[in-house]
N, C-alpha and C positions, 0 to 999 in steps of 0.2 A: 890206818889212814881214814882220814873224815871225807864223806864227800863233798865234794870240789877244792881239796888238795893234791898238788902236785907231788908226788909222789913217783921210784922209780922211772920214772921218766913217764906216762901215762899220767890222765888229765881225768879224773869224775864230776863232771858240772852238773849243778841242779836247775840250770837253765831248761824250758820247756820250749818245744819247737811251737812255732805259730803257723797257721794255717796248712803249709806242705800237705796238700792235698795233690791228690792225682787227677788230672782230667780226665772226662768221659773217653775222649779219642783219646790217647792213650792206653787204656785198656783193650778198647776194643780194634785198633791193630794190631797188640800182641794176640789177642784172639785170633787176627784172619792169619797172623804169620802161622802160626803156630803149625796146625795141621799142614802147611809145604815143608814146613823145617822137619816134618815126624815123618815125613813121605819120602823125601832126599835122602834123612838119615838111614830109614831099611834098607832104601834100592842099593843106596852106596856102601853101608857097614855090612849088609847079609850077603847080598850077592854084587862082592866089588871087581869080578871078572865077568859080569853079564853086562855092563855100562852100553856095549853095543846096541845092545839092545832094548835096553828099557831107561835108559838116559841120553840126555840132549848130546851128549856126543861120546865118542868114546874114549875111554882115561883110561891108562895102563900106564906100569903096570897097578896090580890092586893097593898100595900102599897110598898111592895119591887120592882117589876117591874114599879110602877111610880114613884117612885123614881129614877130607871136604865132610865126612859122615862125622868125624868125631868134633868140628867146629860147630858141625847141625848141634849137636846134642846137646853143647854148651849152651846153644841159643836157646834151646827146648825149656832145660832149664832156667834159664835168664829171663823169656818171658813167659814163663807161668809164674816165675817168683813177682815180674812185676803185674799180673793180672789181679795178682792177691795182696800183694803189699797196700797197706793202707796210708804211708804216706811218700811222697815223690823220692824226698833224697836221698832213700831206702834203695833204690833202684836207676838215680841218674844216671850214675859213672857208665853206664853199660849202652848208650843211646849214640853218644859218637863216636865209641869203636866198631858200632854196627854198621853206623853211616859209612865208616872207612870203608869197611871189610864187603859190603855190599855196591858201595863206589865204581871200589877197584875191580870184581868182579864183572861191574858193569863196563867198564873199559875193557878189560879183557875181552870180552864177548865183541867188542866191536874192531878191537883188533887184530880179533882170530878169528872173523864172521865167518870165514872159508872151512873151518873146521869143525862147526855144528851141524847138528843132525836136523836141517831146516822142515822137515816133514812129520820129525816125531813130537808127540803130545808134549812130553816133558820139554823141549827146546821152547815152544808157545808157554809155558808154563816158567822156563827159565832164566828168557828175555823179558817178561812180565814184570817178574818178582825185579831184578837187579835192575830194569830199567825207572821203575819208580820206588823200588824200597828205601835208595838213600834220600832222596828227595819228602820222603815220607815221612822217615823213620827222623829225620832230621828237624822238620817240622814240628813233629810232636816234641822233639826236645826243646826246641828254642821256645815253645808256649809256655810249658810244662815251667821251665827252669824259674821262671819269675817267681811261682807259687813258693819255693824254697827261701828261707830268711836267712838258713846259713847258721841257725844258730846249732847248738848243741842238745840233743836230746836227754832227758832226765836222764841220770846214771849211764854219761856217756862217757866212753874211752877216747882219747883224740892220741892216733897213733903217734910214737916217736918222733921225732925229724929226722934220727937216723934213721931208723928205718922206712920213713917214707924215700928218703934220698936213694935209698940201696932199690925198692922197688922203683923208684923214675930212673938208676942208670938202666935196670936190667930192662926196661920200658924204650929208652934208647937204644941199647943194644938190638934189641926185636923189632924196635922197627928200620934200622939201620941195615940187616939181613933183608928184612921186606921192600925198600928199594933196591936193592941189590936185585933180588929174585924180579922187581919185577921193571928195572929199569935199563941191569944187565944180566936179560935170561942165558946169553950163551954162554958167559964168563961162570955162571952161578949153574948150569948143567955141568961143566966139566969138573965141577967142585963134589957135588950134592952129592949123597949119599946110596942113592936110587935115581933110576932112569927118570928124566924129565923130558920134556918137550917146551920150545917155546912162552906156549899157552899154558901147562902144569906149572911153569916154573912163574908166571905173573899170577895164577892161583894159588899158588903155593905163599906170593909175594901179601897177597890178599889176606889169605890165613894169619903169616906172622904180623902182619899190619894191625888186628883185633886186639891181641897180648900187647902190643909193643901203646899201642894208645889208651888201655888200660892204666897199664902202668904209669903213664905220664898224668893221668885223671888220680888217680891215689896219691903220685907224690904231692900232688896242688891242696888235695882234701886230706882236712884234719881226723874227721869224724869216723872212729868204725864201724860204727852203723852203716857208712855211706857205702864201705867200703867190703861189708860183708859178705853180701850176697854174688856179688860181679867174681870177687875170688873162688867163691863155691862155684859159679860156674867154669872159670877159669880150672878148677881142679879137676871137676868131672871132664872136662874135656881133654886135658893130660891123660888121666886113666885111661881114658876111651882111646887117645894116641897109642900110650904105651902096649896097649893090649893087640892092637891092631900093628904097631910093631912084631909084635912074638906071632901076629896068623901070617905077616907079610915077609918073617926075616931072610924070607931067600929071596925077597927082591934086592935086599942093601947088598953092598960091596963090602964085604969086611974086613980087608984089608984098605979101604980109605977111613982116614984121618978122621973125617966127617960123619961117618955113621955110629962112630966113640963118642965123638962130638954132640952129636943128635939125641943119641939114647940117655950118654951122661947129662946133658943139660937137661933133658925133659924131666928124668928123674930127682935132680938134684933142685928141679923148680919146685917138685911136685914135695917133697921131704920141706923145703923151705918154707913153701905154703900151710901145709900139717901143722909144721912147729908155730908158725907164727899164731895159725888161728885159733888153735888150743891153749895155746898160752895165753893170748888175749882176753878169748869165751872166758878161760880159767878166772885170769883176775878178775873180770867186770863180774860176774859171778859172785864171786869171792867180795869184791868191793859192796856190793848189792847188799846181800848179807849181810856184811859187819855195819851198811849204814840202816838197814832196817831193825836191826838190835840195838841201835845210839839212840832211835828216836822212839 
């Protein structure tokens, strides 16, 4: 294959991106996030039965706050990759699942106001973040986004359209469970896999809300580039699920339907993800190659 023939179903264009620079404020709010998202992630992945105490309220049982731990970590990841990425649309697709995800947390918080730990550091610290993060984090996108022309980077892959389709159904599907969780919490506790509460279960709604506007963001973009990084997050943050599954599995019910449901799907995202992104790296790799030996 030459590049910028169509081939296999992938796309290598010799087109060169123009400007897609990063603004200064964007860098420098993934810097302020960063160290609360590394701070949330220990208190709640190391010790996720001490939440009484050293977090804004209390989450039990431990499987919901490493859960909220392993969403941190995604982010941890997500923005250090965009503190260092050198151009925007490298790192877009990941700006308004944040907004979402941080939104909706931020509602929560106002409609469980009775159930925070209105005296503890981390609550001032947790009203802070979610009451201007979307607002913020939202901002920097909508400035940011002009800088990008949309076109295709040297020796770019531009994913399938099956396969972009099959990630924006499973991007429907995820967010489709996250109004559920967090529009009908008592229909979606008597469902769910582990003890919820109200408030867990419109966090919970928050969580799947991240993945599920993902997905909708990748089906729209051609580019894998665009779309490389926000999946590497999206991965490590599955591991950190699944793992936090196997310390929590005597919270799940194992005889409901939904906790097969839960583990099989996280697994079977996480296996999907692998294959696609190796096979991708593979070929663009491979395409690289054979057009630096043509010329």
């Amino acid at each position: 294959m030459e590049v910028g023939n169509k081939k296999n179903g992938f796309f290598m264009s010799a087109g060169m991106v123009r400007d897609d620079r990063i603004l200064p404020e964007v860098r420098w709010l993934a810097v302020l996030i960063i160290p609360f998202l590394v701070a949330a992630f220990i208190l709640l992945y190391v010790w996720p039965n001490d939440t009484d105490k050293l977090f804004a309220w209390t989450i039990k049982p431990a499987m919901t706050p490493m859960m909220l731990a392993a969403a941190y970590f995604g982010g941890i990841y997500f923005f250090t990759r965009a503190v260092l990425a050198k151009r925007w649309h490298l790192v877009k697709l990941g700006f308004l699942p944040v907004t979402t995800f941080a939104a909706l947390l931020g509602i929560a918080t106002l409609l469980h106001w009775d159930r925070f730990n209105h005296s503890h550091i981390s609550f001032f610290t947790w009203a802070a973040l979610y009451f201007t993060t979307p607002f913020l984090v939202f901002a920097v996108w909508l400035r940011n986004r002009t800088t990008d022309p949309g076109t295709a980077e040297s020796n770019e892959v531009i994913i399938p359209h099956v396969i972009r389709l099959f990630i924006g159904g499973i991007g429907v599907i995820t967010l489709a469970v996250s109004l559920l969780l967090f529009l009908q919490p008592a229909l979606m506790i008597r469902l769910w896999p582990w003890t919820l509460t109200p408030l867990t279960a419109r966090v919970a709604g928050a969580m799947f809300a991240l993945p599920g506007v993902v997905g909708l963001g990748i089906a729209l973009e051609k580019r894998w580039s665009a779309a490389r990084i926000i999946l590497e997050a999206q991965a490590v943050s599955i591991v950190m699920i699944l793992i936090a599954t196997a310390r929590a599995w005597s919270d799940f019910e194992q005889s409901n339907l939904s906790t097969w449901l839960f583990v099989g799907g996280l697994s079977f995202l996480l296996v999907a993800l692998a294959a696609l992104y190796s096979s991708i790296e593979i070929y663009r790799r491979n395409a690289v190659k054979r057009h630096s030996l043509s010329v």
